[in-house]
C-alpha positions in Angstrom: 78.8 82.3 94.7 77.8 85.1 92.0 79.9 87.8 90.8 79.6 90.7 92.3 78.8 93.2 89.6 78.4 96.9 90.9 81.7 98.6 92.3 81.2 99.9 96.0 82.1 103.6 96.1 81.2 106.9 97.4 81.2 108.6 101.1 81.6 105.6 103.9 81.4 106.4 107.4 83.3 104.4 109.9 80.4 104.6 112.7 82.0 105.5 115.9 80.0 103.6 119.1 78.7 105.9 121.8 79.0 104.9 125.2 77.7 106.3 128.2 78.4 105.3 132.0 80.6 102.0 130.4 77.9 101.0 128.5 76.7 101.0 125.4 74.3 104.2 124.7 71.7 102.9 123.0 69.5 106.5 122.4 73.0 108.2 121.3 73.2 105.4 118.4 69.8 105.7 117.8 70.1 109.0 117.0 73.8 109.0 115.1 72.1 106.4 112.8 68.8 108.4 112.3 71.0 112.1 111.1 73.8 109.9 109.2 70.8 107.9 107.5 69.3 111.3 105.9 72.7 112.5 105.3 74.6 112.1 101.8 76.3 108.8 102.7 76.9 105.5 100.7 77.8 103.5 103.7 79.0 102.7 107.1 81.4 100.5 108.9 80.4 98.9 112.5 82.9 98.1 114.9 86.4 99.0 113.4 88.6 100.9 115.0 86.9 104.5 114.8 84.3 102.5 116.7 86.2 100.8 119.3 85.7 97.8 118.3 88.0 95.9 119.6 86.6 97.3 123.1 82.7 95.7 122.5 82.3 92.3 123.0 80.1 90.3 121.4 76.6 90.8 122.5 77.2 94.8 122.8 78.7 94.1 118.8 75.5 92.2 117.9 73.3 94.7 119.5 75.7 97.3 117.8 74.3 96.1 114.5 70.8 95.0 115.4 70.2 98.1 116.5 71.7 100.2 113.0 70.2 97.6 110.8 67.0 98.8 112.4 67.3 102.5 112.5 68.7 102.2 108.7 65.7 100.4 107.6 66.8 100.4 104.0 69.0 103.1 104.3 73.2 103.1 103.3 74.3 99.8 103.5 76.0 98.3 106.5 79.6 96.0 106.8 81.4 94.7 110.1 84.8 95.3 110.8 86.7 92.3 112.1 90.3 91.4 112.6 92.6 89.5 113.7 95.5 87.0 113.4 94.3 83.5 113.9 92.6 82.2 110.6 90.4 80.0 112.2 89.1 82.2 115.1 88.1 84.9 112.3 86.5 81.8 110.1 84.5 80.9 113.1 82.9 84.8 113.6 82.2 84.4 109.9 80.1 82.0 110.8 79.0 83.3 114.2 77.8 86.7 112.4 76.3 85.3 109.3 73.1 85.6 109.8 73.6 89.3 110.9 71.5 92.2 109.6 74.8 93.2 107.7 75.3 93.8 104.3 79.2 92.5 104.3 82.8 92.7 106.1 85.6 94.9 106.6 88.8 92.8 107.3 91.9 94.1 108.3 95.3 92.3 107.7 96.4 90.4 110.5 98.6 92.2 112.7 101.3 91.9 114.6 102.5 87.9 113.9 103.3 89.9 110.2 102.7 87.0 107.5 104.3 86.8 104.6 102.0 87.9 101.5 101.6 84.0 100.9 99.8 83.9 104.6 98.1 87.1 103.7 96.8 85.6 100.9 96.0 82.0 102.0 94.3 84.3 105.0 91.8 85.8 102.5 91.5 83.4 100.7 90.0 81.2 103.4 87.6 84.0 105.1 86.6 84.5 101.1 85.6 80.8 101.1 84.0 80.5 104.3 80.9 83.3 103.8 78.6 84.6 101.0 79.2 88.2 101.7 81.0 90.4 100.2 84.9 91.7 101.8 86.4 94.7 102.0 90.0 93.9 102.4 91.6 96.6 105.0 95.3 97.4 104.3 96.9 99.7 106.7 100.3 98.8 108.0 101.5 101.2 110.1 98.8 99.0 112.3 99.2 96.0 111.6 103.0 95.7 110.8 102.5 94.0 107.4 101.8 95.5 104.1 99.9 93.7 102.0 101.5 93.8 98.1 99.4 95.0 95.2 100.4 91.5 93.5 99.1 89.8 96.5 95.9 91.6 96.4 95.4 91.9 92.4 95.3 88.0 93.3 92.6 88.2 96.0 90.4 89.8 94.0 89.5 87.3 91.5 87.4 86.3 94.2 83.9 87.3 93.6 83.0 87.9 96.9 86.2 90.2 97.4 85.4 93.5 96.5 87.7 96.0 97.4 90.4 97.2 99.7 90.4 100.5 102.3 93.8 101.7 100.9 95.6 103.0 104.0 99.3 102.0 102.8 100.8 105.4 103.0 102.4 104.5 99.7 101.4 106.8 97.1 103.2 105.1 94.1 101.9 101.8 95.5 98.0 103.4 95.8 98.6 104.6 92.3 99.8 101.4 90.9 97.0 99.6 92.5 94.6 101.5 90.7 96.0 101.3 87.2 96.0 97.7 87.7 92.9 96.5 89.6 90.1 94.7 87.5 87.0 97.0 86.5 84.4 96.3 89.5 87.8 96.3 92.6 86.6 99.3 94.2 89.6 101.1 96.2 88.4 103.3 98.7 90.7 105.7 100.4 90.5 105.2 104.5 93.4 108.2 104.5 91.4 110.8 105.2 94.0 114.0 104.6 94.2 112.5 101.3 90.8 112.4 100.0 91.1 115.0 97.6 94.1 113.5 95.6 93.1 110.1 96.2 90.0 110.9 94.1 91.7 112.6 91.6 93.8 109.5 91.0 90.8 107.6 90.1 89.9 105.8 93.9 86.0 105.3 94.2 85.5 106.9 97.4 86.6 107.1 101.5 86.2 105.3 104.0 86.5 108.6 106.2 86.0 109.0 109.9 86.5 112.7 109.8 83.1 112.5 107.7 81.0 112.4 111.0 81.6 116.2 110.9 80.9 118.3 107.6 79.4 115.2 106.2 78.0 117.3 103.2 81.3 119.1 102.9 82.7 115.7 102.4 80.0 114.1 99.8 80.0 117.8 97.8 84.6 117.0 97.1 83.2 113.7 95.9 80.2 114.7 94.0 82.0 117.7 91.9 85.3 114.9 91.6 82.8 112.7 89.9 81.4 115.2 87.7 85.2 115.5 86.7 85.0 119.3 87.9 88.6 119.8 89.8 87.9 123.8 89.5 84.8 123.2 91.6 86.0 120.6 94.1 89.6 122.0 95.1 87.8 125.3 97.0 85.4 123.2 98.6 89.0 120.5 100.0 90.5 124.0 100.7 88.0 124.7 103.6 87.9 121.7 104.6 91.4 120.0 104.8 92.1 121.5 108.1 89.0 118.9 109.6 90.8 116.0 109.5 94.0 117.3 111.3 92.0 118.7 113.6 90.4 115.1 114.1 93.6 113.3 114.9 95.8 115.9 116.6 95.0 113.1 119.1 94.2 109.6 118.9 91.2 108.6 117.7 88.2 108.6 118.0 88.2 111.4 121.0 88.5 113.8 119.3 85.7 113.3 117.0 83.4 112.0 120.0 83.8 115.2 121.8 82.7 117.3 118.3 79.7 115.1 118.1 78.7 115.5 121.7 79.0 119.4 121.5 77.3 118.8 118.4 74.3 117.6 120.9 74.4 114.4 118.3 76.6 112.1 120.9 74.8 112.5 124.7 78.6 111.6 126.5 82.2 112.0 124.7 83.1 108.3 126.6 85.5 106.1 125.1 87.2 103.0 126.6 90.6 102.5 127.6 93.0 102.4 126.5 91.9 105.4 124.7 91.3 108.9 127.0 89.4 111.7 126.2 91.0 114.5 124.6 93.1 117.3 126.2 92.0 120.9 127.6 93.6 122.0 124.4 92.1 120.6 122.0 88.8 120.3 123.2 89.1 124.4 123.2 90.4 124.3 119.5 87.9 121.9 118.7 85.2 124.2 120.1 86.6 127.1 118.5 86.2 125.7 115.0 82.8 124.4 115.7 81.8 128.0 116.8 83.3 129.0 113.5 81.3 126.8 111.6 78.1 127.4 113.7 78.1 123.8 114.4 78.1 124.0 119.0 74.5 122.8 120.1 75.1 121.9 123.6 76.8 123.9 126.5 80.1 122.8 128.1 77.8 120.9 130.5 76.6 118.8 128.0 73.1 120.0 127.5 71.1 120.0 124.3 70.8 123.5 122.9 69.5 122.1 119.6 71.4 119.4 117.8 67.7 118.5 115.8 69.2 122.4 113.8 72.5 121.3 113.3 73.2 120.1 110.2 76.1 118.5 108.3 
């Protein structure tokens, strides 16, 4: 297995997955993956949790990324969420989904059975052995119940094939250790969305971002002018836009960013599966408003197109 070289980084979109009468809405992703494709974005997730993953089984997940990896057609690269607490049931989608049109994985710490960071690592360390792709470690324990240590992880990484983390810890003096002692190529990608700002200005390589489907150029301009090292020019541009992600998860995700995208005319049905609902009177109206401030509404309440093929982001 050879050494991964170039650190991931940049804009990453966790994909959300339209549905449409319970099933999966094929034209809707068509079309998500066609707009996202020509905008300013280093890559996209499949299947996590902004995409209701653990709602698809596995043919509507392997037509999930049949169809992207088609619509992409050398566009951002592509990784699969998966997750899950029994080693060997995660080993054996390794090997189920190997010879998908994916580019690597996403893998969240096992949740709920909470491990200690010896599991956690003996975890990794046997997905890590078990496929050629690269991993994206997912750390987020307000989820999962577990927290996986910087130690633990500064471990993982001298796997090749392990090649970052989503740092969703919470834990700003543990996100700020992790970076002052992570080897060179570890990319550390921020999946905290309010905090994308400082998160770059600490030194992390990027986000992992699902309030990115909206203002996606907004987004990629904070990281563009952060990597130029121009604060001055990047803190307006976060100013205007740090009200998005609250916005996006005044209520659970992904409804709330579903029902942008469908008055957006991007999305042709806000749907998602239960146990998630679609969002309240309330803040569909305060979602509306701020689209109308933006100029971004291209369908009616009805859901007809008005002209999502102008709308930009």
């Amino acid at each position: 297995m050879e050494q991964h070289t170039q650190r991931l980084e940049g804009l990453w979109l966790p994909l959300i997955t339209p549905f449409k009468d319970g099933c999966l809405d094929e034209i809707s992703l068509k079309r998500l993956v066609r707009h996202y494709a020509s905008e300013p974005v280093d890559g996209l997730i499949l299947a996590a949790t902004t995409g209701e993953g653990l709602t698809l089984d596995e043919s509507e997940t392997e037509q999930l990324t049949a169809i992207v990896a088609a619509e992409l057609d050398g566009g951002p690269v592509s990784y699969l969420s998966l997750s899950g607490s029994d080693t060997r049931k995660l080993i054996k989608s390794l090997e189920r989904t190997g010879g998908w049109p994916i580019d690597g994985y996403l893998v969240a710490c096992p949740y709920y059975s909470r491990p200690s960071q010896e599991g956690l690592y003996r975890h990794f360390a046997a997905l890590a052995e078990h496929t050629d792709k690269p991993i994206i470690i997912y750390n987020i324990p307000y989820r999962t119940g577990v927290n996986l240590a910087n130690d633990t992880l500064l471990r993982l990484a001298e796997f090749p094939n392990i090649v970052g983390v989503k740092d969703c810890c919470v834990d700003q003096a543990q996100s700020f250790d992790l970076l002052r002692g992570r080897p060179e190529e570890f990319a550390v990608l921020t999946g905290e969305d309010a905090l994308f700002y400082g998160a770059l200005t600490q030194g992390a390589d990027g986000g992992i971002l699902a309030s990115a489907h909206v203002e996606t150029q907004a987004f990629a301009q904070i990281r563009d002018r952060l990597r130029a090292g121009d604060w001055q020019a990047a803190l307006p541009l976060w100013d205007e836009l740090v009200d998005v992600p609250r916005l996006l998860f005044a209520e659970p995700s992904p409804a709330p960013i579903k029902h942008w995208l469908w008055r957006a005319g991007l999305i042709d049905s806000p749907e998602v599966r239960l146990p998630m609902t679609g969002v309240s009177k309330g803040l569909a109206a305060r979602i509306e408003s701020e689209m109308q401030r933006r100029g971004r509404i291209a369908t009616d309440p009805s859901g007809e197109n008005t002209g999502a093929s102008e709308v930009s982001y």
